[in-house]
C-alpha positions in Angstrom: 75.1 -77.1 -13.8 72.7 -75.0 -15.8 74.9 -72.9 -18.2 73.5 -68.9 -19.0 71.8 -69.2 -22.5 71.9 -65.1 -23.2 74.9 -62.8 -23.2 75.8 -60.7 -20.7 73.9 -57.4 -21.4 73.0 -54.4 -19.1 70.8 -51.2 -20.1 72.4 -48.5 -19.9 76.3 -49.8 -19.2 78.7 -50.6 -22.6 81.2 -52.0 -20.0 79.8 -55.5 -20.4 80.9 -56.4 -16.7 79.2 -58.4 -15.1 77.6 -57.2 -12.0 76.0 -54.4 -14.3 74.5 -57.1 -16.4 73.2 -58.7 -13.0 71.9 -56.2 -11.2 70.1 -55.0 -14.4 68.7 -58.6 -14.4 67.8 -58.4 -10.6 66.3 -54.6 -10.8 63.5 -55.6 -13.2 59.8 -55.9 -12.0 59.6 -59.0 -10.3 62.6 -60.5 -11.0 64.0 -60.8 -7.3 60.4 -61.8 -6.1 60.3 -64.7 -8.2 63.6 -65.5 -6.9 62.5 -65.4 -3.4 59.3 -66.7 -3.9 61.2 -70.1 -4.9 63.6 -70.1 -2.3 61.7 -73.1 -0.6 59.9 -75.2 -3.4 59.4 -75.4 -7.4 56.0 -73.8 -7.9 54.0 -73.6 -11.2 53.2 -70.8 -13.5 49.7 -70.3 -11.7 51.1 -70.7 -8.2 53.9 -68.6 -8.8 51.6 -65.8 -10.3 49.1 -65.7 -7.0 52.7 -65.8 -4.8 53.7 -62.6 -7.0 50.3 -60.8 -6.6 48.8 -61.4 -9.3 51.6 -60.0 -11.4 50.5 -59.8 -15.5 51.2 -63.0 -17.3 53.0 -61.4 -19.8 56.1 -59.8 -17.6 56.2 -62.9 -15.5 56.8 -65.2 -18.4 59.0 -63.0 -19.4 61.2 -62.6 -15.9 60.7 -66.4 -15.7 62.8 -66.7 -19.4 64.9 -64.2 -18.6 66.0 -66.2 -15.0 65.9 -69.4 -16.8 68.3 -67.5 -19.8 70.6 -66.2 -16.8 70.6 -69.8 -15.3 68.8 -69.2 -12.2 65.6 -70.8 -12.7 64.9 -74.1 -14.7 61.7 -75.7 -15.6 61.0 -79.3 -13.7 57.9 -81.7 -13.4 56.2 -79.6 -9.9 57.3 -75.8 -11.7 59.7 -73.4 -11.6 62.6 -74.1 -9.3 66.4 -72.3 -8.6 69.1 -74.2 -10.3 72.3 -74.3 -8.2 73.2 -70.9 -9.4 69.8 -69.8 -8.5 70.2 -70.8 -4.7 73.8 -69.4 -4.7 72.6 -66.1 -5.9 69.7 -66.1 -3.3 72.4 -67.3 -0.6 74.2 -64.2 -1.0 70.6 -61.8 -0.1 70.3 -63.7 3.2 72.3 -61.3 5.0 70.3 -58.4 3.1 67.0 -60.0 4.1 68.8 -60.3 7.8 70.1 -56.7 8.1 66.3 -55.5 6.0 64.7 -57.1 9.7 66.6 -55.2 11.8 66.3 -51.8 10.4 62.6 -52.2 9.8 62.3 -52.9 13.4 64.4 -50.0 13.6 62.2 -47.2 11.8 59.2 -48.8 13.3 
């Protein structure tokens, strides 16, 4: 199991607990999009990038290091793919992605 690299850290929270520090991980730009975008295969840098809409180099190296850094993501021979942690975390937004359905259906 891939162990997290960085401390636990949030902006803006000195309580050091955990869910701060992960939904301050999760609430950046594209973090959760590169999350779900590998929810089926490792894809590379490149791939990943046109899956993400072209998002800037820069900040998506920099979300990729900072999911790798959490544990999330590791780096294989084919890409970027979810760790075990990784698919856990993403295991526990299938019933948000569910319910997200319904109420767009919903408001529609």
């Amino acid at each position: 199991m891939t162990r997290p690299t960085k401390p636990l850290r949030a902006r803006g929270s000195r309580t050091g607990r955990p869910i701060m520090a992960l939904l301050d991980l999760l609430g950046r730009r594209w973090s959760l999009r590169i999350l779900w975008e590998l929810r089926q295969s490792e894809l590379t840098s490149r791939a990943l990038r046109a899956a993400c809409d072209d998002a800037s180099p820069t900040v998506l190296q920099t979300r990729l290091d900072e999911l790798r850094g959490a544990g999330f993501l590791q780096l294989g021979d084919d890409g970027y793919g979810l760790t075990p942690l990784g698919r856990e975390l993403l295991e526990t937004f299938l019933p948000l992605h569910r319910f997200a359905d319904r109420w767009s259906r919903q408001v529609q």
